[in-house]
C-alpha positions in Angstrom: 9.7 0.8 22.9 6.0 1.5 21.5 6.0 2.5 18.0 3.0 4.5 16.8 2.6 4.7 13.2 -0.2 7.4 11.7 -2.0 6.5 8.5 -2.4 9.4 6.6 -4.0 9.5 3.3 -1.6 10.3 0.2 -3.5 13.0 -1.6 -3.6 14.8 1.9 -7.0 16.0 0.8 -8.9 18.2 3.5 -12.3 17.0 2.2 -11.7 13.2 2.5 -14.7 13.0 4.8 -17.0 14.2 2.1 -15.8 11.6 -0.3 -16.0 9.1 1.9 -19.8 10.1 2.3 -20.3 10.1 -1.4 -18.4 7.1 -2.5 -18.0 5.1 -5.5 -17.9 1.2 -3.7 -15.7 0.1 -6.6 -13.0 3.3 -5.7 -9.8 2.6 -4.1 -8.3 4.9 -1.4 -4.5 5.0 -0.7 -2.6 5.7 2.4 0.8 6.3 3.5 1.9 3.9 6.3 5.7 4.4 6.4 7.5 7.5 4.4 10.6 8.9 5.7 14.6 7.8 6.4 15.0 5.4 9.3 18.3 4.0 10.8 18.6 0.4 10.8 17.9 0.2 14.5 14.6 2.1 13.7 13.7 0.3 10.7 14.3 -3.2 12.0 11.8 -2.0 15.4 8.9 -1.1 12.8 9.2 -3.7 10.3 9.9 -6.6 12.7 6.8 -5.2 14.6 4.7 -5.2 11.4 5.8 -8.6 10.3 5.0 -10.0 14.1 1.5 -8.6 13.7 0.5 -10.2 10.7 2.1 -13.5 11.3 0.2 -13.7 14.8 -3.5 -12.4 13.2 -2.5 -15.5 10.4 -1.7 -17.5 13.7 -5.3 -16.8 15.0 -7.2 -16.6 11.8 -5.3 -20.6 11.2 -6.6 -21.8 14.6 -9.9 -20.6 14.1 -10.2 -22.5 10.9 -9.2 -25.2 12.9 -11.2 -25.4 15.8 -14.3 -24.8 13.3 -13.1 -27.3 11.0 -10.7 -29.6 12.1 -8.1 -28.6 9.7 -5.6 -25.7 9.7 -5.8 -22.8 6.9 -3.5 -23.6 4.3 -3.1 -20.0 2.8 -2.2 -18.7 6.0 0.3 -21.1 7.1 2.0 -20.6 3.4 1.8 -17.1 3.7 3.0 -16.8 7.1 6.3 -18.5 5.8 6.4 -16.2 3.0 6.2 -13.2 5.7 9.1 -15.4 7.8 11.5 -15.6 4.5 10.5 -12.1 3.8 11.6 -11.0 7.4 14.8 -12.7 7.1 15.9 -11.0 3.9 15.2 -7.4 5.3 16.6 -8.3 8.0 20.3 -9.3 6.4 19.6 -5.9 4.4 19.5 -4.2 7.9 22.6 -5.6 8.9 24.1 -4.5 5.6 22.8 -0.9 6.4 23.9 -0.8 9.6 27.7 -2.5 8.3 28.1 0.4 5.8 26.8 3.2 8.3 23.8 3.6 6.6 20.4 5.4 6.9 17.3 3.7 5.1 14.7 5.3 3.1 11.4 3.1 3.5 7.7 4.0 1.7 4.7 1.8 2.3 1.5 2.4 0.8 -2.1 0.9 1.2 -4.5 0.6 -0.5 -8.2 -0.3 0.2 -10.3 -1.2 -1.9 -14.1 -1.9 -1.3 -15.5 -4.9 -3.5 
């Protein structure tokens, strides 16, 4: 199954190009990555999927630290268990969903910053 999520900004604004171009660098743009209801099979392929990205770029970024340096990146080794508990939980509150009969309603926003 490929899953193809669109990012599209929040404020749905036709002229985003322009204020792009004219840009405040401490302004923050937000985007919509997930808004809509999902069953439990659905939710569990996209989440899963987004939680399997980021651990393996922490993976990568980790290695690279240590093949530089001899010595593994801490933050992303703590935050890639943080991401594993984090998966677990949604995941028992997919089974749940799924138990009851139930659809989910899931929203994620992003926002980018530049600093």
């Amino acid at each position: 199954m490929i899953i193809v999520l669109q990012l599209c900004p929040i404020n749905k604004n036709i002229m985003k190009t322009e204020k792009l171009k004219n840009r405040n660098t401490t302004e923050k743009d937000d985007f919509t990555l997930l808004n809509g209801m999902f069953s439990p099979s659905e939710a569990s392929d996209i989440i899963t999927h987004l939680i399997h990205e980021k651990i393996n770029f922490l993976k990568i970024r980790s290695l690279g630290q240590y093949i530089r340096s001899g010595s593994e990146d801490e933050w992303s080794l703590a935050r890639i268990e943080e991401l594993r508990h984090s998966k677990e939980a949604i995941r028992e509150l997919l089974d749940e969903a799924k138990n009851q009969g139930k659809s989910l309603s899931i929203q994620a926003n992003i926002s980018i910053e530049l600093i």
